[in-house]
Backbone bond lengths (Angstrom), bond angles and torsions (degrees), N, CA, C in turn:
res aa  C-N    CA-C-N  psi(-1)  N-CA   C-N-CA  omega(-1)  CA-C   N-CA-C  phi
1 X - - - 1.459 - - 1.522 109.54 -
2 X 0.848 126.98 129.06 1.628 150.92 -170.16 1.931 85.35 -79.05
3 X 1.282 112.42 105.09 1.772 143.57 148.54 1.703 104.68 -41.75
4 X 1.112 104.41 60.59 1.733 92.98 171.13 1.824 116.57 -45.59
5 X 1.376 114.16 -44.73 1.514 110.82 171.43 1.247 113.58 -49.50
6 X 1.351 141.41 -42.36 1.353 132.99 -152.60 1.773 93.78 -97.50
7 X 1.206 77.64 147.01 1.819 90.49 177.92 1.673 113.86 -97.10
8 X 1.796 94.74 113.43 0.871 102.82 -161.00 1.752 122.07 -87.57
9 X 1.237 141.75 158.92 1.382 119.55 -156.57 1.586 103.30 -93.50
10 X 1.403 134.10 154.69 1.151 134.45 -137.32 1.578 111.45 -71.81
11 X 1.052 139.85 -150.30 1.761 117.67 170.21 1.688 85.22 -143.98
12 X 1.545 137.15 9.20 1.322 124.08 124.36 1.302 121.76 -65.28
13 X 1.631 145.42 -42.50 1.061 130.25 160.53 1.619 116.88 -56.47
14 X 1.020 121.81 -28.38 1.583 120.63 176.66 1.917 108.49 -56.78
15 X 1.489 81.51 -58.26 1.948 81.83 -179.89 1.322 124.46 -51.97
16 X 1.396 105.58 -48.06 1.338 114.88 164.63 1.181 132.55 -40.33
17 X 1.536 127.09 -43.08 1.217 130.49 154.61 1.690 135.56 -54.91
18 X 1.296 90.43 -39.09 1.501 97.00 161.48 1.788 128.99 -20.91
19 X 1.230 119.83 109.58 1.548 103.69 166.87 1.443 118.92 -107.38
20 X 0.887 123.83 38.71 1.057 148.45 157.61 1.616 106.43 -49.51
21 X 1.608 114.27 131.08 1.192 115.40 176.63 1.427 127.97 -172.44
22 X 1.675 132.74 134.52 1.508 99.75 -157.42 1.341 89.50 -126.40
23 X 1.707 110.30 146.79 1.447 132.52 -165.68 1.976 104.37 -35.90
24 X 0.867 130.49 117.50 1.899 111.14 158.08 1.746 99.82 107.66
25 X 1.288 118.54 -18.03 1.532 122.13 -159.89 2.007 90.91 -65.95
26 X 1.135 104.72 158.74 1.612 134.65 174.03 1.172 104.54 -90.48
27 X 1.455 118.28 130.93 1.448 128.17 168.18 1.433 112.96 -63.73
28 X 1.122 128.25 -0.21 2.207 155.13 151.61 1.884 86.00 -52.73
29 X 1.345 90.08 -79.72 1.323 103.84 -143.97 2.335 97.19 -63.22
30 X 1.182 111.26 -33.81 1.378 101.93 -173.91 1.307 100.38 -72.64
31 X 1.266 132.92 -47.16 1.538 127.00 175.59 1.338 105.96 -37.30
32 X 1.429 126.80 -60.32 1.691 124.60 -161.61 1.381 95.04 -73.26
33 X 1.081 124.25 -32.49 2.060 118.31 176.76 1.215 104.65 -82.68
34 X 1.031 152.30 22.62 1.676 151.69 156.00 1.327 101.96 -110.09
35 X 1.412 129.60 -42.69 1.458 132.53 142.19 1.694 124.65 -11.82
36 X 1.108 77.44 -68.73 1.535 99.03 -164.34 1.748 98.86 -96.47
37 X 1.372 120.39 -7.95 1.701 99.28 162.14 1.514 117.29 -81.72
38 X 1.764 106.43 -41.74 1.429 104.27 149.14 1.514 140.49 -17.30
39 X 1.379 94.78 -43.38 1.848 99.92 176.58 1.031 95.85 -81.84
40 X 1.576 152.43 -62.89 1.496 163.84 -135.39 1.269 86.32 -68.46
41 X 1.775 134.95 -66.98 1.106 138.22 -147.75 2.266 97.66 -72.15
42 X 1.125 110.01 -47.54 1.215 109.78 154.71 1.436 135.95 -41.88
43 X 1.516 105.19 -49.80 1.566 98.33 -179.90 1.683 106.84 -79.96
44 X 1.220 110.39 -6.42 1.961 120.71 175.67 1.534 94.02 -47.76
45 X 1.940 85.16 -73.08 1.503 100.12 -170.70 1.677 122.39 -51.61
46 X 1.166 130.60 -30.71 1.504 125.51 177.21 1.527 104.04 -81.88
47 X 1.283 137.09 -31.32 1.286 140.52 176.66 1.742 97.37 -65.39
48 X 1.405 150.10 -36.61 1.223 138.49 -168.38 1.547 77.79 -95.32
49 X 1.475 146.34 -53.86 1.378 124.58 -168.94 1.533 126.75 -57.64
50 X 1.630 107.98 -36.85 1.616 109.61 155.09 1.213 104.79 -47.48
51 X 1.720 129.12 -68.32 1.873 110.47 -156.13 1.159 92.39 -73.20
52 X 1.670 154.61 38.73 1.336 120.43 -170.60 1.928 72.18 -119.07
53 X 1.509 120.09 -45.61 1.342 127.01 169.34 1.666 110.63 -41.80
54 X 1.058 118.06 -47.47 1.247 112.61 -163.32 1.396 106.02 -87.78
55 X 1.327 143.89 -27.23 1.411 159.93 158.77 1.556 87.52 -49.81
56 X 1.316 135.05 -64.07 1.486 120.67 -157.10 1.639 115.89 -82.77
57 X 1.463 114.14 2.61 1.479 130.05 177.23 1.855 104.80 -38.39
58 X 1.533 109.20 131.02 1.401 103.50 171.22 1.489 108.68 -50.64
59 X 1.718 115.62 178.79 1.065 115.05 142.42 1.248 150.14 -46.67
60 X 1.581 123.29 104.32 1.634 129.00 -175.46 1.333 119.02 -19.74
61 X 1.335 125.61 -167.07 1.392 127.38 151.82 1.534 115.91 -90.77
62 X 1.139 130.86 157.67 1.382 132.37 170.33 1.590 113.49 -66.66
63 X 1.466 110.43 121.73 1.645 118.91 153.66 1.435 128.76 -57.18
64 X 1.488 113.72 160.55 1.342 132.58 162.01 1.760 100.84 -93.24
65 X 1.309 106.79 132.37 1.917 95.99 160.27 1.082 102.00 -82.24
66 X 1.867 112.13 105.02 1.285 124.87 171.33 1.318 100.03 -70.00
67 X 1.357 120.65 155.64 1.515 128.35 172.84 1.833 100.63 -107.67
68 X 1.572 82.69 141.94 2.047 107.42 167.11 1.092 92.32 -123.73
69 X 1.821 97.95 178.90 1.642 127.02 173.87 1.768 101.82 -109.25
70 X 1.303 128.63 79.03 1.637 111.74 169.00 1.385 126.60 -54.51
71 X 1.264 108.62 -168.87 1.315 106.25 -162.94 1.868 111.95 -83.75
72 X 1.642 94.50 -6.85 1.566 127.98 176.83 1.514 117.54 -88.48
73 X 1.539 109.53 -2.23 1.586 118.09 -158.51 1.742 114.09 99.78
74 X 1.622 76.61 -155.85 2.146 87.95 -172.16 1.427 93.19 -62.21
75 X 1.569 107.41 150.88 1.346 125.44 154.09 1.888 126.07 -163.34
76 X 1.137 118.40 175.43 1.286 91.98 -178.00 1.926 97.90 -133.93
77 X 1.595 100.88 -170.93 1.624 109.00 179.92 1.279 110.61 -55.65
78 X 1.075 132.30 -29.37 1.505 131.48 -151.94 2.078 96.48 -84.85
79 X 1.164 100.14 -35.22 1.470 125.46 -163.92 1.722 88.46 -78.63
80 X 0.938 131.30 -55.04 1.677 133.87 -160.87 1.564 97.18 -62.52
81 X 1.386 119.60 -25.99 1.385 118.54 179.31 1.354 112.40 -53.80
82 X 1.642 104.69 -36.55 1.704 96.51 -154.07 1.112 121.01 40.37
83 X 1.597 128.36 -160.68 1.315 118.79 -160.37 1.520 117.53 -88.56
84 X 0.933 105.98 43.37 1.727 119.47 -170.83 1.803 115.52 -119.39
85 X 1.377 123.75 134.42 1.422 111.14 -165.39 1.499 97.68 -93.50
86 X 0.969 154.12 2.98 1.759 155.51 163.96 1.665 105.24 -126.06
87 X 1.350 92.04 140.18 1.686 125.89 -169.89 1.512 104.79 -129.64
88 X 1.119 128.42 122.31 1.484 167.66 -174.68 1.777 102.45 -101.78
89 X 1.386 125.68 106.73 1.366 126.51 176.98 1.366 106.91 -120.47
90 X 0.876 147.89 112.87 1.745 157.90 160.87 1.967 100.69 -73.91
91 X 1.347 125.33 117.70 0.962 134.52 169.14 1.614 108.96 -85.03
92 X 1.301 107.07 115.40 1.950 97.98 -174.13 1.273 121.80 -102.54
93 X 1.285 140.00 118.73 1.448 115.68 -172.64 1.489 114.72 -81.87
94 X 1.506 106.58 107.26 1.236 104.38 -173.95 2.220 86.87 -162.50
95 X 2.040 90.80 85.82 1.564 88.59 -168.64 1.478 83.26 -94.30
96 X 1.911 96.06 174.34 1.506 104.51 141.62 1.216 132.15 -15.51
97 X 1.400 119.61 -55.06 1.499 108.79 175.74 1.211 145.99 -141.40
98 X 1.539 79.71 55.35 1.792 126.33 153.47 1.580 102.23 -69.03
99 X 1.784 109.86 110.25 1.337 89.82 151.22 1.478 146.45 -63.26
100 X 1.869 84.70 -21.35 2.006 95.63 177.99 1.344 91.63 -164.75
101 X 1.568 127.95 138.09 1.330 136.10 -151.36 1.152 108.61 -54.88
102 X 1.454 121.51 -155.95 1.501 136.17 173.40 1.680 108.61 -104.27
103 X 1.183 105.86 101.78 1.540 121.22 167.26 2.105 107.90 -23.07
104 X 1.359 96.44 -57.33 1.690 80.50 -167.24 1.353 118.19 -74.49
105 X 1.440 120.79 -29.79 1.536 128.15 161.74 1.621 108.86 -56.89
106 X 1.409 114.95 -44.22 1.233 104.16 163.23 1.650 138.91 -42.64
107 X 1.241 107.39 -49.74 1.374 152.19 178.58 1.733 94.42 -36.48
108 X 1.512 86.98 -70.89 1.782 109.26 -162.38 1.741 100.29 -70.78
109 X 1.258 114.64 -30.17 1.272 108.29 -150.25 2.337 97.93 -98.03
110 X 1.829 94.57 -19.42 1.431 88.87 149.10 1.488 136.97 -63.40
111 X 1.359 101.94 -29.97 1.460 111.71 174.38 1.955 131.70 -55.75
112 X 1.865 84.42 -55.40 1.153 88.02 177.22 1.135 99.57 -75.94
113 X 1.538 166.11 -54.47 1.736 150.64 157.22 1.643 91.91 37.56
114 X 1.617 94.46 -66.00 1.801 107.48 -147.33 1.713 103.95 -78.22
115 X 1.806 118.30 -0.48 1.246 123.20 -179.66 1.229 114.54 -132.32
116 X 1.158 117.50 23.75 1.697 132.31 -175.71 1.021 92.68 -87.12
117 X 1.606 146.12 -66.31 1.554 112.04 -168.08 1.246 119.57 -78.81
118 X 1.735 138.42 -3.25 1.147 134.61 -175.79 1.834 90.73 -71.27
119 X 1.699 116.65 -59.82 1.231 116.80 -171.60 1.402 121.81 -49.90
120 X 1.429 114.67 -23.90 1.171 115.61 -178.30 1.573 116.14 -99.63
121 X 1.225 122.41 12.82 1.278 129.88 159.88 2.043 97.54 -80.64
122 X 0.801 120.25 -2.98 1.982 125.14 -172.59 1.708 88.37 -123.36
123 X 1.119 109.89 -78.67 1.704 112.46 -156.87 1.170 111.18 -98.81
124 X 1.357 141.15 151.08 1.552 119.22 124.61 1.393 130.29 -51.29
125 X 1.426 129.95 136.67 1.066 121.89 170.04 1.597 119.71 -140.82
126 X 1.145 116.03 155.49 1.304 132.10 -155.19 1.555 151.08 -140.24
127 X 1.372 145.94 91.93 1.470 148.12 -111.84 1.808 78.20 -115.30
128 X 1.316 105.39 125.60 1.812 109.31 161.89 1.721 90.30 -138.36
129 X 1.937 82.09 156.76 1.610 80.83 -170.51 1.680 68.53 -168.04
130 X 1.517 105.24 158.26 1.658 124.13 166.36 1.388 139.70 -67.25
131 X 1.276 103.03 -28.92 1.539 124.60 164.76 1.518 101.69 -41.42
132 X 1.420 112.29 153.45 1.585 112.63 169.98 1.837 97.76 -75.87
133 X 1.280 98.64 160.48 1.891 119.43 173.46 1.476 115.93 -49.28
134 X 1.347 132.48 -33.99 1.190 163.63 -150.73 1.652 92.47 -93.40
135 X 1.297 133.62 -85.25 1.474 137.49 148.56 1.665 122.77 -0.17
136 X 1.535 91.42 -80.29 1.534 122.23 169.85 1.971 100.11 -45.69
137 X 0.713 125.40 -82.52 1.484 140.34 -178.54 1.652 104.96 -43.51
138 X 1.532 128.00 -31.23 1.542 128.82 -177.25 1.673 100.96 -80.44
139 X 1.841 102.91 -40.37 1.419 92.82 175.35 1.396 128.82 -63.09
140 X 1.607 102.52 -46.06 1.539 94.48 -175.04 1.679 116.37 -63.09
141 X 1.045 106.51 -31.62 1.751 116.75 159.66 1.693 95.81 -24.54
142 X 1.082 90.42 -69.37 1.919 111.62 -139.40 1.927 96.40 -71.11
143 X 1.892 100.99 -26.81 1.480 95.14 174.70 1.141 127.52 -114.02
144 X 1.883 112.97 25.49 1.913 131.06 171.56 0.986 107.24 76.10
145 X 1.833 123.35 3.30 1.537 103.85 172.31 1.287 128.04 -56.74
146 X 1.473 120.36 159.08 1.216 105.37 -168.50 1.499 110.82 -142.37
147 X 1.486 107.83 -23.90 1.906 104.05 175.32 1.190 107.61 -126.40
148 X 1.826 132.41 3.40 0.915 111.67 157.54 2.051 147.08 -78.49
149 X 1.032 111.62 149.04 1.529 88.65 -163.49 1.344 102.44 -119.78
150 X 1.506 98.13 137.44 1.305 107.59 -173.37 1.743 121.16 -130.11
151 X 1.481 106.60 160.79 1.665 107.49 -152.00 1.582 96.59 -132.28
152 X 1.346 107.51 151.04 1.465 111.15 -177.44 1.636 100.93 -106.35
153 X 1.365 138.94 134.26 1.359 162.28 145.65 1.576 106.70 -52.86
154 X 1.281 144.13 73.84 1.308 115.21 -172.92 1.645 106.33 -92.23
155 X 1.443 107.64 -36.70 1.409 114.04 -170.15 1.844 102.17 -76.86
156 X 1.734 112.47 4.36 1.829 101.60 166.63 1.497 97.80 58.84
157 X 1.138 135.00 -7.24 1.850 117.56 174.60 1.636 124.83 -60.33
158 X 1.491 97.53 -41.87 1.890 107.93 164.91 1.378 107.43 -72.45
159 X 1.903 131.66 -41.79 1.261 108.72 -154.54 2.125 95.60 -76.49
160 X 1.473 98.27 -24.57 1.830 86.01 -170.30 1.207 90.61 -74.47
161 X 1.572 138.88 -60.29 1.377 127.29 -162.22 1.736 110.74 -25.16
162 X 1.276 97.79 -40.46 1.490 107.95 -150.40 1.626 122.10 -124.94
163 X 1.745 105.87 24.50 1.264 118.63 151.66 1.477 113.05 95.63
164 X 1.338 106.53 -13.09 1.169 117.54 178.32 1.751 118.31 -58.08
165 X 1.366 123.54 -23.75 1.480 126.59 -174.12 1.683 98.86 -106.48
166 X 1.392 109.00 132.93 1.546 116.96 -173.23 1.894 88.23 -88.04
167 X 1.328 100.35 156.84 1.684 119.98 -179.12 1.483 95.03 -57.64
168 X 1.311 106.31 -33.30 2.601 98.16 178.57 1.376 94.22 -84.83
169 X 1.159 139.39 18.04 1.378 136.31 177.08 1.354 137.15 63.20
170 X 1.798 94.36 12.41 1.315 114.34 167.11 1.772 117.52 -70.24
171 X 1.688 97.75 -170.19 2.047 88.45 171.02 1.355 116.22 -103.35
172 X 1.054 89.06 158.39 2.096 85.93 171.78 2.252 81.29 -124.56
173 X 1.562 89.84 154.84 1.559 104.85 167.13 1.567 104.29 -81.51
174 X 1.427 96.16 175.38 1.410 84.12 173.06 2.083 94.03 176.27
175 X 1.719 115.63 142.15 1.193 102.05 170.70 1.471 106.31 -125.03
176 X 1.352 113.63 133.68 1.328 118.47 177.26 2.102 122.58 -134.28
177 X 1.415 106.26 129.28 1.090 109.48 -154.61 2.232 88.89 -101.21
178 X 1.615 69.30 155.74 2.143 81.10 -169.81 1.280 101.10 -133.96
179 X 1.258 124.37 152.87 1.512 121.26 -173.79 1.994 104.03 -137.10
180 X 0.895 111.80 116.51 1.620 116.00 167.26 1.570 114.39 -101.00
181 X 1.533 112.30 96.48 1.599 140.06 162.10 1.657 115.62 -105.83
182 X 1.181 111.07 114.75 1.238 124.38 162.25 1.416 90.99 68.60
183 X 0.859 127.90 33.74 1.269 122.60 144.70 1.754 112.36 101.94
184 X 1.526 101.99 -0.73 1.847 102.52 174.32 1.412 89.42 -108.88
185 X 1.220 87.80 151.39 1.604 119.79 154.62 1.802 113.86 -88.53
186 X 1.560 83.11 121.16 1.649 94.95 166.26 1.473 130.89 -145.81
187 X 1.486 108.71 171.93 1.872 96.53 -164.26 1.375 75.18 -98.58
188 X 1.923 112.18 142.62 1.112 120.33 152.42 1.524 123.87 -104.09
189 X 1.134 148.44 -16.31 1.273 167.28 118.26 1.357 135.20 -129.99
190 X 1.318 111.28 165.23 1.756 122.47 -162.98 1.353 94.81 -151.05
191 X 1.574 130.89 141.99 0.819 165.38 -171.34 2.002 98.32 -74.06
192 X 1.207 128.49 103.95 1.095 140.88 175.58 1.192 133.93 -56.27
193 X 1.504 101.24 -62.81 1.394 124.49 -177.12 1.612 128.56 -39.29
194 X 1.094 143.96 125.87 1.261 132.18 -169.77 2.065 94.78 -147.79
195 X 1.553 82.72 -177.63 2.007 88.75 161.90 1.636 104.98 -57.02
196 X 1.010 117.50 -26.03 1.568 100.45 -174.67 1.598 129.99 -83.73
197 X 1.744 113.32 11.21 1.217 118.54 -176.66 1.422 88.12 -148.72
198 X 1.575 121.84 8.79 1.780 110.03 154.81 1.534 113.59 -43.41
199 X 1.536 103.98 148.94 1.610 104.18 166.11 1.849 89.08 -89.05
200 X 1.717 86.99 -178.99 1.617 87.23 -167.44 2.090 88.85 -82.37
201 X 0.971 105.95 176.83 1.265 127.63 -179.63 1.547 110.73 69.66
202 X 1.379 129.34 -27.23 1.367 138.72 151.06 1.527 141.13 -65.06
203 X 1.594 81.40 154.77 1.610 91.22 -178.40 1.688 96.38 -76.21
204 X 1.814 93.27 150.85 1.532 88.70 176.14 1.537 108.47 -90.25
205 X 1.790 115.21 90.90 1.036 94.55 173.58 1.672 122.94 -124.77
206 X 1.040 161.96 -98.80 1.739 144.64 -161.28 1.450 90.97 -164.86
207 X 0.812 126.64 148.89 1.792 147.14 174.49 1.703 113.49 -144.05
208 X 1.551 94.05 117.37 1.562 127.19 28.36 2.205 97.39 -91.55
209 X 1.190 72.30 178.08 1.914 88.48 -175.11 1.637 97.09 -90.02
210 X 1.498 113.53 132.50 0.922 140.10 165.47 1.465 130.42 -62.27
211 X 1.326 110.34 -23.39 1.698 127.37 -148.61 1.876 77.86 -118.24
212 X 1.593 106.68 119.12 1.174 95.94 -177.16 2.229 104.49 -76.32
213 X 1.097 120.09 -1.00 1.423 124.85 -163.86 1.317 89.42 -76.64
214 X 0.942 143.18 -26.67 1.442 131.94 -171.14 1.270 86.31 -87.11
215 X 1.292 135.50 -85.83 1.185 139.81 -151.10 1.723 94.83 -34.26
216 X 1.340 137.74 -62.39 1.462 121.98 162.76 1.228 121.50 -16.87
217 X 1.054 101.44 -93.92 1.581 139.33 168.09 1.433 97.91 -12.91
218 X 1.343 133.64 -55.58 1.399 123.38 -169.30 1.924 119.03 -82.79
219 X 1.609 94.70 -18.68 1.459 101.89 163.11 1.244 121.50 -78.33
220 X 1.763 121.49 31.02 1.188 94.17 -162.82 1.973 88.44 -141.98
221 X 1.342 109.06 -177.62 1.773 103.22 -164.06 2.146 102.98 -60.45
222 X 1.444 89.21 -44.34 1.724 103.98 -166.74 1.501 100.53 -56.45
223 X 1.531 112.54 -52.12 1.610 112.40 -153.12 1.084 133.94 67.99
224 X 1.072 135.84 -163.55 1.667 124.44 -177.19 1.444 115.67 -88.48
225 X 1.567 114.15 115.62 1.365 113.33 -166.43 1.497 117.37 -71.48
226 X 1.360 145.26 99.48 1.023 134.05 -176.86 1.259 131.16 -55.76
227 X 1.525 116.86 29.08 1.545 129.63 -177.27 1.475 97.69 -126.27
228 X 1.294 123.97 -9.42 1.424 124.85 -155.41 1.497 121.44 -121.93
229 X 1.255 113.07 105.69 1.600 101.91 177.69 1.722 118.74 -127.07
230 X 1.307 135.84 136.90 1.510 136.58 -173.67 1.473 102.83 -33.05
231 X 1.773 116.90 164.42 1.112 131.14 -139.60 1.684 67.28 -144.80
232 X 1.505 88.54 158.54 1.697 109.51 158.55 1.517 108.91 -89.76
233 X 1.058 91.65 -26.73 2.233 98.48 -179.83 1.348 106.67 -166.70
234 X 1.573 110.05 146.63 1.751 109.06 -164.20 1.802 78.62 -138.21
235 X 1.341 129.13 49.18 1.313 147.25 124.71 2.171 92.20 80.48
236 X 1.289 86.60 12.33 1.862 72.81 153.86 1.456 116.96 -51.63
């Protein structure tokens, strides 16, 4: 955890120290990368000062144990905890009448597949979406998931509570964290960000980014192409 009291030493002197160095590089090019580690070491530091803000959030509001269908049958919120006091919910857009989900929730939600049991050694965590269980359960079949677990919404009471249904009655994604202390259920944060706090030329999306492909993608010369978004299949 990043010591806000202690004064920390500048993250231009940090770069500077760096010996870091790659065979052939231009004394051009190391200036603008000591530059620019300076910022990196900065955006470190405001990224641990956001979770240090969001860790100190009062107490949520109190939940309903909304009820799902798991992949086990009926169950409800209180139950998704298992023996864990914080719950992790990923809202997926993948409604009724979706012929075939949403590629970028897809995208992200293949990823974590490969980090579902590390996360769930810390949290419970959890995929709800509107589709019946039956659906939900053919896809992950059909897309090798393998530890994530996922729950069907049929009665829509969690996905409207909780932002998941767009006003045309489509889905919006959405991640929202729940905490069970002393025995209530409560929301401790939800992911904010929407079109209405996009910068202009951007996607409206949440920081830090969830979808580790960007996080690539932005280390790299192209960056994130603003014409370009993941595929469910690119016909291998």
């Amino acid at each position: 955890m990043l010591d806000t009291n202690k004064a920390l030493p500048s993250a231009q002197a940090l770069a500077g120290n760096c010996k870091v160095r790659i065979p052939g590089e231009s004394a051009a090019y190391r200036k603008a990368r000591t530059a620019l580690l300076a910022e990196e070491i900065e955006l470190r530091r405001q990224i641990e000062r956001v979770a240090e803000m969001r860790r100190a959030l009062p107490p949520g509001a109190e939940v309903k144990n909304y009820r799902f269908v798991g992949e086990d049958g009926p169950t409800d919120l209180a139950a998704m905890f298992g023996d864990k006091q914080t719950l992790v919910i990923y809202t997926y857009m993948y409604g009724p009448q979706r012929e075939k989900p949403c590629p970028m929730c897809t995208s992200l939600l293949s990823s974590w597949d490969g980090e579902a049991n590390d996360i769930m050694q810390n949290v419970a965590l959890a995929v709800t979406a509107r589709s019946p269980i039956e659906r939900l359960v053919a896809f992950k079949q059909q897309r090798g998931w393998r530890a994530l677990k996922l729950y069907s919404d049929p009665s829509e009471e969690f996905s409207r509570d909780f932002h998941a249904v767009g006003a045309n009655g489509g889905d919006d994604a959405g991640l929202h964290v729940f905490t069970r202390r002393d025995g209530a259920l409560r929301h401790f944060w939800s992911g904010e960000m929407d079109f209405s706090t996009a910068d202009p030329g951007q996607d409206p999306r949440g920081a830090p980014d969830l979808m580790p492909i960007w996080t690539v993608l932005d280390c790299t010369p192209e960056g994130r192409k603003p014409d370009w978004y993941p595929k469910l299949d690119y016909g291998r």
